[in-house]
TORBADREN-482308 format. One record per residue: residue in three letters; x negated, y, z negated of N, C-alpha, C, O, CB in turn. Coordinates in steps of 0.2 Angstrom, whole numbers, padded with zeros to 4 digits, always signed. Each point is the difference from the previous one (the first is absolute). Glycine has a CB too. Example, Ala and Ser with C-alpha at 12.3 -4.5 7.8 and 13.67 -1.06 7.14 Angstrom:
% residues 2
Ala-0066-0028-0039+0004+0006+0000-0004+0006+0000-0005-0001-0003+0014-0005-0003 Ser-0007+0011+0010-0004+0006-0001+0004+0005-0003-0003+0006-0001-0003-0009+0011 
//
This chain:
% residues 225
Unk-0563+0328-0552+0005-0004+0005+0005+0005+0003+0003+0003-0004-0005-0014-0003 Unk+0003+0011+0014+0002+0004+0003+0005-0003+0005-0002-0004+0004-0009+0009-0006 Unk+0019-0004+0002+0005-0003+0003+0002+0004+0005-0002+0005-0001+0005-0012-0008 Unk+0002+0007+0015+0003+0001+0002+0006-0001+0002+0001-0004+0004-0009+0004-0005 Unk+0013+0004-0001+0008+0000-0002+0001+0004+0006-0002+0005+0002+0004-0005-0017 Unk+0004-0004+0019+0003+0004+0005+0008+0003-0002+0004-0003-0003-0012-0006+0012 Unk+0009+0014-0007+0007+0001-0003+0000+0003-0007+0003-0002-0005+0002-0008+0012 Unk-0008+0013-0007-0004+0003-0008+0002+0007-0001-0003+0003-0005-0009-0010+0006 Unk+0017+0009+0003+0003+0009-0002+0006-0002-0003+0002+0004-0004-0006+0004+0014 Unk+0009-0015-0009+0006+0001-0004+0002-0007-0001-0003-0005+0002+0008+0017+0003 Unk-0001-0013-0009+0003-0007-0004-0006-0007-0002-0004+0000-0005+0017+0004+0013 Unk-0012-0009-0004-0003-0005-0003-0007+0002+0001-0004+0000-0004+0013-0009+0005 Unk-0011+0011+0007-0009+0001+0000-0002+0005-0005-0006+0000-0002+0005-0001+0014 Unk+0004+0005-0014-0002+0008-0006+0000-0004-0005-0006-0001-0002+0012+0012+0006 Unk-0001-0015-0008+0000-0003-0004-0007-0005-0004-0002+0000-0005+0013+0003+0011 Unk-0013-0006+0001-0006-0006+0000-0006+0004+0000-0004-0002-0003+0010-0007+0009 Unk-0007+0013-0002-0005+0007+0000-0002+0001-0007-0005-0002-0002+0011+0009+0012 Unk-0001-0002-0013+0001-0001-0007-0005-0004-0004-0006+0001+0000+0017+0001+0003 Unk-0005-0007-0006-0001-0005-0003-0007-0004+0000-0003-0001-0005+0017+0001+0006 Unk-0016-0001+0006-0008+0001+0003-0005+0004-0006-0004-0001-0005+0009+0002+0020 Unk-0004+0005-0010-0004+0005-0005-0001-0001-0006-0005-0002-0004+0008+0011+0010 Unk+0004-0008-0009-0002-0002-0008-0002-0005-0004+0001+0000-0006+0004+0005+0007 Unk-0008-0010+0004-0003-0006-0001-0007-0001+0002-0004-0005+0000+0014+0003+0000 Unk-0011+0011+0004-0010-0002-0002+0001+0002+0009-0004+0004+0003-0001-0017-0016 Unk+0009+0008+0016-0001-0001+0009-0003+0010+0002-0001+0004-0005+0015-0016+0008 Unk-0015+0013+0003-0003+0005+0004+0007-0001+0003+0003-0006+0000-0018+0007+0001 Unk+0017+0003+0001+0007-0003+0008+0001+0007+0007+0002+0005+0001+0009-0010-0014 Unk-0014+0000+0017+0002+0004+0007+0006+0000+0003+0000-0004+0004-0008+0002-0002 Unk+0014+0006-0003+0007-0001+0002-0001+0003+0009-0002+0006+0001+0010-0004-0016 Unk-0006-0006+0019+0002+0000+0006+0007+0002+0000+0003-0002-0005-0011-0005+0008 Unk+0010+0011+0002+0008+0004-0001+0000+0005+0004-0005+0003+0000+0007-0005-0011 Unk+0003+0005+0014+0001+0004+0005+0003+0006-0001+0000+0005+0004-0001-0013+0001 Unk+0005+0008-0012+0001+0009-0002-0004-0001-0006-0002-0005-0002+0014+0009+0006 Unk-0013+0003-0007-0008+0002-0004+0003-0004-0006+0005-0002-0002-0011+0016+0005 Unk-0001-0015-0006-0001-0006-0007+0007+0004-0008+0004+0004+0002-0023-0007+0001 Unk+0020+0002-0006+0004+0001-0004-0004-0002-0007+0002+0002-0006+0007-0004+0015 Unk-0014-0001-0008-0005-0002-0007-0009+0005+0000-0004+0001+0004+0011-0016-0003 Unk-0005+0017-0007-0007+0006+0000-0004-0005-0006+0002+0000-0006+0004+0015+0009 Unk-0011-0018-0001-0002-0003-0003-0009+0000+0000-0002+0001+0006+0015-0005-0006 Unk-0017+0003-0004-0007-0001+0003-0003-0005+0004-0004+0001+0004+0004+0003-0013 Unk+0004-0010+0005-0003-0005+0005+0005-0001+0005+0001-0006+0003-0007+0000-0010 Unk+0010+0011+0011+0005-0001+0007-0003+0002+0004-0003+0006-0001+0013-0005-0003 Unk-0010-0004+0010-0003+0003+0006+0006-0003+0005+0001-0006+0002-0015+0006-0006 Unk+0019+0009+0006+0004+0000+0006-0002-0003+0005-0006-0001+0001+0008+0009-0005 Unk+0001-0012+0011-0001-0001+0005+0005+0004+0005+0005-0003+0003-0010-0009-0008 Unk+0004+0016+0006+0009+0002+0006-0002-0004+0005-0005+0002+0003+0010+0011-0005 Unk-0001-0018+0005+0002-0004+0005+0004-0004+0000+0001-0005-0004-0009+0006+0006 Unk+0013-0001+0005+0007-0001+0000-0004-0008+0006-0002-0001+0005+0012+0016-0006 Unk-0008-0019-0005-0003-0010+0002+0007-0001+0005+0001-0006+0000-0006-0001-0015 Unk+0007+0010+0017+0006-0001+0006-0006+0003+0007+0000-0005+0004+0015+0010-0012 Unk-0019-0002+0009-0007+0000+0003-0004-0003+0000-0005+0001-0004+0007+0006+0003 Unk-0002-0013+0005-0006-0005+0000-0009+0005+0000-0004-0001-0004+0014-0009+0013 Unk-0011+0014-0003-0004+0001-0001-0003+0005-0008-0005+0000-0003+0008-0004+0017 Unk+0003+0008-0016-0003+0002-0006-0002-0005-0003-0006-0001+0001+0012+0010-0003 Unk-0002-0013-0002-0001-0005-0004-0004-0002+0001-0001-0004-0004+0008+0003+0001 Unk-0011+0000+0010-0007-0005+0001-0006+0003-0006-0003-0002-0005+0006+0000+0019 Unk-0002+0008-0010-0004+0007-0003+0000+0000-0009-0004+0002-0003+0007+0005+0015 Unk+0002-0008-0013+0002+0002-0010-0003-0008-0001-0003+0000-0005+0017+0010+0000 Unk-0014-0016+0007-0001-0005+0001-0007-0003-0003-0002-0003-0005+0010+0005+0014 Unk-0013+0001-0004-0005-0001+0002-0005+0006-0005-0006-0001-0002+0012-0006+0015 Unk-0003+0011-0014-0002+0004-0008+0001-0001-0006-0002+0004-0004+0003+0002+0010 Unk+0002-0012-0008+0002-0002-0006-0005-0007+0000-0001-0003-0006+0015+0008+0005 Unk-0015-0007+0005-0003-0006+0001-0005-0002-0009-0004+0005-0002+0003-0002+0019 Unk+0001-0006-0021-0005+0000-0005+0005+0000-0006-0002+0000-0005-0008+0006+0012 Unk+0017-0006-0006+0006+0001-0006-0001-0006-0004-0003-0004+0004+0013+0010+0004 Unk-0009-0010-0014+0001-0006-0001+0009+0000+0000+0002-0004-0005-0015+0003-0001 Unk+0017+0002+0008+0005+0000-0002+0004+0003+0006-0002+0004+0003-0002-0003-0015 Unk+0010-0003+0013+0004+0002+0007+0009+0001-0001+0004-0003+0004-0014-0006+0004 Unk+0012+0014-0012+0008-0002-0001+0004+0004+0005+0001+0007-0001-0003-0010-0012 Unk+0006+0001+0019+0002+0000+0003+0010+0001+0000+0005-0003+0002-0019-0002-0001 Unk+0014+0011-0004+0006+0002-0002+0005+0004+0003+0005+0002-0003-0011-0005-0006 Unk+0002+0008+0018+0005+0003+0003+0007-0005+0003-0002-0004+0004-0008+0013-0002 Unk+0015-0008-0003+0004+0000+0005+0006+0004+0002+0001+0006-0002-0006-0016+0000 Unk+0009+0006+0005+0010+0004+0001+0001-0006+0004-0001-0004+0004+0002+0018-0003 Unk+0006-0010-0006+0005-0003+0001+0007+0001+0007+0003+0005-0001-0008-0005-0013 Unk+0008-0004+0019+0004+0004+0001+0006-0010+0000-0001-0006-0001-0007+0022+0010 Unk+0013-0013-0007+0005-0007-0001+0007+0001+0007+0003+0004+0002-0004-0006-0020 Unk+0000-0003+0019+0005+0001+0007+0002-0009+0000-0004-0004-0001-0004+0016+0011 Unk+0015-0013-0008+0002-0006+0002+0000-0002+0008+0002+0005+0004+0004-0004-0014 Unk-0008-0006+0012+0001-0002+0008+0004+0004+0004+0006+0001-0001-0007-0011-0003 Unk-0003+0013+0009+0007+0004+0002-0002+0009+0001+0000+0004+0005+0010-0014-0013 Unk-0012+0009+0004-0005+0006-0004-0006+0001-0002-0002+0004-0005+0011-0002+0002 Unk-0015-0007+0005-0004+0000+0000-0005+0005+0001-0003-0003+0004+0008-0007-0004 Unk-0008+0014+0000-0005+0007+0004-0008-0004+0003-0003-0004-0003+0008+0014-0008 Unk-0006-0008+0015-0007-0003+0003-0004+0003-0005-0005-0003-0003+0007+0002+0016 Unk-0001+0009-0014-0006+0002-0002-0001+0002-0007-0004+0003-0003+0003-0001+0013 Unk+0009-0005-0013-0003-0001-0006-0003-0008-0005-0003-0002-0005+0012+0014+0007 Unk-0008-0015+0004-0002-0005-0002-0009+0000+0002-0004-0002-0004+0017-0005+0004 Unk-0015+0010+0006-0008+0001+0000-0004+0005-0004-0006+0001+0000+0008-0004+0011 Unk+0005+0006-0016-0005+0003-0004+0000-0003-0007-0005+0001-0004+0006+0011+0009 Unk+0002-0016-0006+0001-0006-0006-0007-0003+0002-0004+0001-0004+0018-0005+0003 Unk-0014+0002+0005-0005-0007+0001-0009+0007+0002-0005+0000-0003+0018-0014+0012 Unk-0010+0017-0004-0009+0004-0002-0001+0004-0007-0003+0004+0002+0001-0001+0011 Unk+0004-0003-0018-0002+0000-0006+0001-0006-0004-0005+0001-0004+0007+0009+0005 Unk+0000-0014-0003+0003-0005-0002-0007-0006+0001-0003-0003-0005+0017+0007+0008 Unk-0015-0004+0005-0002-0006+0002-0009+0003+0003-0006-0002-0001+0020-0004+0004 Unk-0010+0011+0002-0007+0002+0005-0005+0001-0003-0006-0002+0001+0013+0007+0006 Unk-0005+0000-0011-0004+0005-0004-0002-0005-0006-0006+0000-0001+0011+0013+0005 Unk-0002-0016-0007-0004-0006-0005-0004-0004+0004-0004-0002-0003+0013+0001-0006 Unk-0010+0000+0015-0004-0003+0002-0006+0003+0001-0006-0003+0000+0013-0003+0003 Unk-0005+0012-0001-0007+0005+0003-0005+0000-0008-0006-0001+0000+0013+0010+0011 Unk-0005-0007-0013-0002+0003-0008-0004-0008-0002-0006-0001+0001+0019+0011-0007 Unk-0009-0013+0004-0004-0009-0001-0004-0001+0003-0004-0001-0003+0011-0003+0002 Unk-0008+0004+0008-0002-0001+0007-0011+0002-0003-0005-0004+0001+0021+0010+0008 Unk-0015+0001-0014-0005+0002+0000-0001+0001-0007-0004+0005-0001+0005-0002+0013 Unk+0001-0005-0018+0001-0001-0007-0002-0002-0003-0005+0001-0004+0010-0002+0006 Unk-0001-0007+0000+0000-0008-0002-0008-0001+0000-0005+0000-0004+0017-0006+0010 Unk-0014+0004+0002-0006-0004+0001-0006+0004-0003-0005-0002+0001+0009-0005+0008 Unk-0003+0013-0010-0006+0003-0006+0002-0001-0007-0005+0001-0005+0003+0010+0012 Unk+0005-0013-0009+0005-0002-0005-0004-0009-0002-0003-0002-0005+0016+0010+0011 Unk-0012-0011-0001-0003-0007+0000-0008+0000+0000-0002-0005-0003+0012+0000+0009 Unk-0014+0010-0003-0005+0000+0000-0004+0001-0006-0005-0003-0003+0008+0005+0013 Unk+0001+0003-0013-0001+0000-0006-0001-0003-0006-0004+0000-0005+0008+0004+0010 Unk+0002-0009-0003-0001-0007-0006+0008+0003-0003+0004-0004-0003-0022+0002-0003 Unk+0021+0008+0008+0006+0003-0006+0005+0005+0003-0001+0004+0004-0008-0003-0014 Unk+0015-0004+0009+0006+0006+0002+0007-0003-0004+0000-0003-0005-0005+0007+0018 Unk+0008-0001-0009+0007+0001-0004+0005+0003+0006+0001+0006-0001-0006-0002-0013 Unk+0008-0006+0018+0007+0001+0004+0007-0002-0004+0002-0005-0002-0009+0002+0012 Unk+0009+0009-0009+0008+0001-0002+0006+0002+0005-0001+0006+0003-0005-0004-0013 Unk+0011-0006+0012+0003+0006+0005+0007-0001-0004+0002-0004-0004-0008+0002+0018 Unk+0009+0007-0013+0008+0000-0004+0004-0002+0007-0001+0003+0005+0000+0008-0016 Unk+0005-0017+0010+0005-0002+0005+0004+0002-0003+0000+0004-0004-0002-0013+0009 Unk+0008+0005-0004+0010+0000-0002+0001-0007-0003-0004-0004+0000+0009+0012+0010 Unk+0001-0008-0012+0001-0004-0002+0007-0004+0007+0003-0005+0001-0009+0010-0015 Unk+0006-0001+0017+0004+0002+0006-0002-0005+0007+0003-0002+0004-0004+0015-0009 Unk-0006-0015+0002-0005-0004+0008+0004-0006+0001+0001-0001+0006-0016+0004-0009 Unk+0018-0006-0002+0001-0007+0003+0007-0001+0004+0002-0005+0003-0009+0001-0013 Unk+0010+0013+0010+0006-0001+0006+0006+0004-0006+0001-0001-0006-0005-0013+0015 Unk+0007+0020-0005+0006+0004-0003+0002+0003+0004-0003+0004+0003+0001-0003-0014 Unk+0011-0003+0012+0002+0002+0005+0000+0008+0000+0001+0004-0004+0004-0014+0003 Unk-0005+0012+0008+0001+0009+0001-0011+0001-0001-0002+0005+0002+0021-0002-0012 Unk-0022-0007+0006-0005+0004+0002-0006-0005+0002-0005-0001-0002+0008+0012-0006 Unk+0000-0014+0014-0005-0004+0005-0007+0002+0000-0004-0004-0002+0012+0002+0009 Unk-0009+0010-0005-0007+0001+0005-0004+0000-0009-0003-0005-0002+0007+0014+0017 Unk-0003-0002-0018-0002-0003-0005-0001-0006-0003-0003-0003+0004+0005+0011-0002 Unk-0001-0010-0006+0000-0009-0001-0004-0003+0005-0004-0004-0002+0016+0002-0002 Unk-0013+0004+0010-0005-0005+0004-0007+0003-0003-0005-0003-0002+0012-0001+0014 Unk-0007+0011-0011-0008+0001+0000+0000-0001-0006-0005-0004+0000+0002+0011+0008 Unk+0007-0005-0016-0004-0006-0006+0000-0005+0002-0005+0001+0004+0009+0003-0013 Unk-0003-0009+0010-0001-0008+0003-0007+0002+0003-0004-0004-0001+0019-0002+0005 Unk-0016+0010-0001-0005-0001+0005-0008+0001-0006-0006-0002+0001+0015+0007+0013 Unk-0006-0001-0020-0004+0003-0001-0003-0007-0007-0006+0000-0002+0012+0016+0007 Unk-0002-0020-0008+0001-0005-0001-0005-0005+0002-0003-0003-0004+0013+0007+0003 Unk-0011-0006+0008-0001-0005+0003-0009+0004+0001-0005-0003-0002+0020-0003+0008 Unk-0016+0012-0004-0007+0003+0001-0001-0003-0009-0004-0004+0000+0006+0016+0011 Unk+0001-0010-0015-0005+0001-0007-0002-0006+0000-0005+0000-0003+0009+0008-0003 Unk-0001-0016+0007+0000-0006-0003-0005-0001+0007-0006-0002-0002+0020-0002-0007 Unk-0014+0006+0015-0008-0002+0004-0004+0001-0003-0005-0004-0002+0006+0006+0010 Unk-0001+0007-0009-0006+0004-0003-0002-0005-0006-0004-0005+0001+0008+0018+0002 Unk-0002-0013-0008-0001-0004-0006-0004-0008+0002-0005-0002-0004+0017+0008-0001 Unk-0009-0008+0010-0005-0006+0002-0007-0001+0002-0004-0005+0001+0015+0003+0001 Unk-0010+0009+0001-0007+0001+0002-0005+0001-0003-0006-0002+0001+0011+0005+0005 Unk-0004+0001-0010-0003+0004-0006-0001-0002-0007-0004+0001-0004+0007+0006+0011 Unk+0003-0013-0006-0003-0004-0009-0006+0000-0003-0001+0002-0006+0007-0010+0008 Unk-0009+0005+0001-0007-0005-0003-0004+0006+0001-0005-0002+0002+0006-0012+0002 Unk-0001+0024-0004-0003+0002+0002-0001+0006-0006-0003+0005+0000+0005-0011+0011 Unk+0003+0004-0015+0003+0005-0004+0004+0004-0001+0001+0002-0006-0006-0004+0006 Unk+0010+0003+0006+0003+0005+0000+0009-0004+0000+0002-0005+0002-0014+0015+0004 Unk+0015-0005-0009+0008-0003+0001+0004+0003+0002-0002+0006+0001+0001-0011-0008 Unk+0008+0004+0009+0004+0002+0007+0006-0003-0003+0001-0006+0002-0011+0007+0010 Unk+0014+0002-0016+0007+0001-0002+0004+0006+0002-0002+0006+0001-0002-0011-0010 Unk+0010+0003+0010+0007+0005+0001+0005-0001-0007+0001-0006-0003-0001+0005+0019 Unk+0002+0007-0016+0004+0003-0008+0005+0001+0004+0000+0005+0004-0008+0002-0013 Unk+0014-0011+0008+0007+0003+0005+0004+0001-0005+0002-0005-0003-0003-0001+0015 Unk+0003+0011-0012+0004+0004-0006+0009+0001+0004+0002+0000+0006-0015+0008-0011 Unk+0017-0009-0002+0008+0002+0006+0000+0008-0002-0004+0004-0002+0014-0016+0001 Unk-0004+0013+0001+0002+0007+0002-0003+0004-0007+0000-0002-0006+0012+0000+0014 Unk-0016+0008-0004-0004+0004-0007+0000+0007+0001-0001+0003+0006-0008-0012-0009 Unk+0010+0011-0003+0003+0008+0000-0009+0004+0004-0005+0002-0003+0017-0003-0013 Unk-0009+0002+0022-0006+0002+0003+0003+0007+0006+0004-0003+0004-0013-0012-0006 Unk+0009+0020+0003+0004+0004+0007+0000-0004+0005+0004+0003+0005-0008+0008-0008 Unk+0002-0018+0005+0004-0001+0004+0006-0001+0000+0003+0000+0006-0011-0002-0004 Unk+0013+0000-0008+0005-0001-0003+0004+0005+0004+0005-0001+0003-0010-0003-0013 Unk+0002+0009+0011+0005+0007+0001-0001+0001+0009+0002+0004+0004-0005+0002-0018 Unk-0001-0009+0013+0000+0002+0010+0005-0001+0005+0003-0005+0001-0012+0003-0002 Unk+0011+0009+0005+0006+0000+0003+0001-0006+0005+0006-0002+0001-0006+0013-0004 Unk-0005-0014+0005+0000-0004+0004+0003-0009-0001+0000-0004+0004-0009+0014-0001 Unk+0010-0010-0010+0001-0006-0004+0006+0001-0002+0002-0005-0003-0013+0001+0000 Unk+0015+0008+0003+0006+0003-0006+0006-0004+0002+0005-0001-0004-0009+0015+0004 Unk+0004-0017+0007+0006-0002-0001+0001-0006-0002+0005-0004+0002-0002+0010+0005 Unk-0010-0009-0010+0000-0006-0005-0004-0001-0007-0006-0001+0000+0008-0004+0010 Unk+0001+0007-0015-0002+0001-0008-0005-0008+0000+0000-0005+0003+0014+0014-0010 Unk-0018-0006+0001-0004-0006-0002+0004-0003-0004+0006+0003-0002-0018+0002+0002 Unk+0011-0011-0002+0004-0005-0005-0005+0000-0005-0006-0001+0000+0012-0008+0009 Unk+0000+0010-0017-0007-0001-0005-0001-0006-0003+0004-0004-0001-0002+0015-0003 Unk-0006-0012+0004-0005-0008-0005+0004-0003-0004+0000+0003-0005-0010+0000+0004 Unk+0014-0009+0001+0002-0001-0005+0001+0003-0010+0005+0000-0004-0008-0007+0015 Unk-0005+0008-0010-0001+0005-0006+0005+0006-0001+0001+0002-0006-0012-0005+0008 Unk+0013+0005+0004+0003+0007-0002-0004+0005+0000+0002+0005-0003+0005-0009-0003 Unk-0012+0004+0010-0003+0008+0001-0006-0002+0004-0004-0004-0001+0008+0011-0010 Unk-0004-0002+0016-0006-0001+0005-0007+0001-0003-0001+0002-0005+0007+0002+0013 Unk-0009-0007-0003-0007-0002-0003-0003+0005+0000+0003+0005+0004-0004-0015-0001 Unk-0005+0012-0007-0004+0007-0001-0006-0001+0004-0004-0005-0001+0009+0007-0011 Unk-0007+0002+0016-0008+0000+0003-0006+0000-0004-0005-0003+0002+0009+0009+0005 Unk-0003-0004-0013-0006-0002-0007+0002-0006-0003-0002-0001-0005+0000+0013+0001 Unk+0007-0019+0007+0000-0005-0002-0004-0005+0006-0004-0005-0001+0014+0008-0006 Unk-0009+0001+0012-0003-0003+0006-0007+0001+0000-0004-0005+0003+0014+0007+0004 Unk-0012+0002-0010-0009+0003-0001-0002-0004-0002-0005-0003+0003+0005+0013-0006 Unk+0004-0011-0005-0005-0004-0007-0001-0005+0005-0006+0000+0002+0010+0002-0016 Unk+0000-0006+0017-0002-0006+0003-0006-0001+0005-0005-0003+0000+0017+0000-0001 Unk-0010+0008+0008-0007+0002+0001-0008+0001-0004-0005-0003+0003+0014+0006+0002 Unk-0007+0003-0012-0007+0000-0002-0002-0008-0001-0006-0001+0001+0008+0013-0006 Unk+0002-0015+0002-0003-0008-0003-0002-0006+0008-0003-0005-0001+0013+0007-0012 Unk-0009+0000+0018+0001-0006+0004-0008+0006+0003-0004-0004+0003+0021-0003+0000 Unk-0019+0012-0003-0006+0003+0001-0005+0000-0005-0005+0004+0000+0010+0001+0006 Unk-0004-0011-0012-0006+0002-0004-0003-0006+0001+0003-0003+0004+0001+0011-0013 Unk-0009-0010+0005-0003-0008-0002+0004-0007-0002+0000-0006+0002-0007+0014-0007 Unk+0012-0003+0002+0003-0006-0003+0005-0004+0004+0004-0004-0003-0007+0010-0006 Unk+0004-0005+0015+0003-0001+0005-0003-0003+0004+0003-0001+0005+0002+0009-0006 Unk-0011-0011+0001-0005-0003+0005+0003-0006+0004-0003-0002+0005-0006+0007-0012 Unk+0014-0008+0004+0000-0006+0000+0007+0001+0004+0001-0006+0002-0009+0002-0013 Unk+0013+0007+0013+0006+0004+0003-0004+0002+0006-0005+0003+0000+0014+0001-0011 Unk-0004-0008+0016+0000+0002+0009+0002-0003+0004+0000-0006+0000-0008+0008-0002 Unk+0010+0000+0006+0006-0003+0006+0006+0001-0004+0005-0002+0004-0012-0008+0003 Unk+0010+0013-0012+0006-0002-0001+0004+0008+0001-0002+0006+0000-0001-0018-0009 Unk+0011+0010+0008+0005+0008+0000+0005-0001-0005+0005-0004-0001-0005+0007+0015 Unk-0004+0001-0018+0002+0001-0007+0008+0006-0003-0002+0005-0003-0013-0008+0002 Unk+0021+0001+0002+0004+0003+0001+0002+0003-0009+0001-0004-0005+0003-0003+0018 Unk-0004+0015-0014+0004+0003-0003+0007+0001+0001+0001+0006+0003-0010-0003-0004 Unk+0014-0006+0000+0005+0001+0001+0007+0000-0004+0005-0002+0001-0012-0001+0006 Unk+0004+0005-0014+0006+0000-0006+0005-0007+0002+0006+0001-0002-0005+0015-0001 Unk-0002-0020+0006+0005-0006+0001+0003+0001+0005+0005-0003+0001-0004+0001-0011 Unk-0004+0007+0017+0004-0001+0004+0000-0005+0005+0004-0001+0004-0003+0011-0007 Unk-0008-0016+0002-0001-0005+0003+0002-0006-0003-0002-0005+0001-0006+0011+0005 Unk+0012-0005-0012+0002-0008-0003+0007-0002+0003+0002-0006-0002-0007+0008-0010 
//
């Protein structure tokens, strides 16, 4: 069984990559600086999914995956006023664009099949937080794609969940471009871990998950109570 993990050189995609492999999976990480996992069953992809046309191309060569987890993104946060054009079109062509292209040519080999497994990691962020509009829409957007996808594809075998996790100790944390607003920790008292966000992936990709689809399953140490 052969997945495809996007975002697979650092934090939650590396993580799920991982945690994949050591559960038997093959994993093709899609990603645009070099792989970070040396493994037998890893097979690098360098391509920056901000390029429609690469990503057609890494696309349409994975075709045959049972499995789709969909874990590049970034982050930037700006209030009204200060909004960027272009950082919100690179939110949304990774986030949105580029999960559609990848899907696009996936899924319906996926249905033909009789078998798959879509995963995308949203936020817990989508349903609206002030200071990070642009983001928040394209999770929302990414939301609304999986609960289609899922409807399409029920009765076909394959399922189409989002894992929207809150703040998790991942380098985007550290990026200068978010700095002048710290993450909030989870009620719990400590940020969430990318190998918590995994295990749940591994399980929503196995068998025993067949019956889970259309929904967005939040990790969030209680930050959504």
């Amino acid at each position: 069984m052969r997945a495809v993990v996007t975002g697979s050189s650092a934090g939650i995609g590396a993580a799920i990559a991982r945690t994949l492999l050591a559960q038997g999976w093959a994993v093709t990480g899609f990603d645009r600086t070099p792989a970070s996992i040396v493994h037998a069953g890893f097979t690098p992809v360098t391509v920056d999914l901000a390029d429609a046309d690469a990503t057609e191309v890494a696309s349409r060569a994975a075709v045959g995956a049972q499995a789709l987890v969909h874990a590049a993104g970034v982050m930037r946060v700006a209030p009204l006023g200060g909004l960027d054009a272009a950082d919100g079109q690179r939110m949304w062509a990774l986030h949105v664009d580029a999960l559609s292209r990848i899907a696009n040519h996936l899924v319906p080999a996926m249905a033909a099949a009789g078998q798959g497994r879509v995963v995308l990691i949203g936020s817990r962020v989508a349903s609206g937080v002030a200071g990070r509009s642009q983001y928040a829409a394209t999770k929302a957007a990414m939301v609304a794609l999986a609960r289609s996808w899922a409807a399409e594809v029920v009765a076909r075998g394959v399922t189409v969940n989002v894992v929207s996790p809150a703040a998790t100790r991942t380098g985007m944390l550290a990026d200068p471009a978010r700095q002048a607003e710290k993450p909030k920790l989870p009620p719990m008292g400590r940020l969430i871990e990318p190998e918590e966000i995994a295990a749940l992936v591994g399980f929503l990709l196995s068998p025993a998950a067949a019956a889970i689809t259309g929904q967005d399953i939040r990790v969030c140490g209680g930050a959504s109570l």
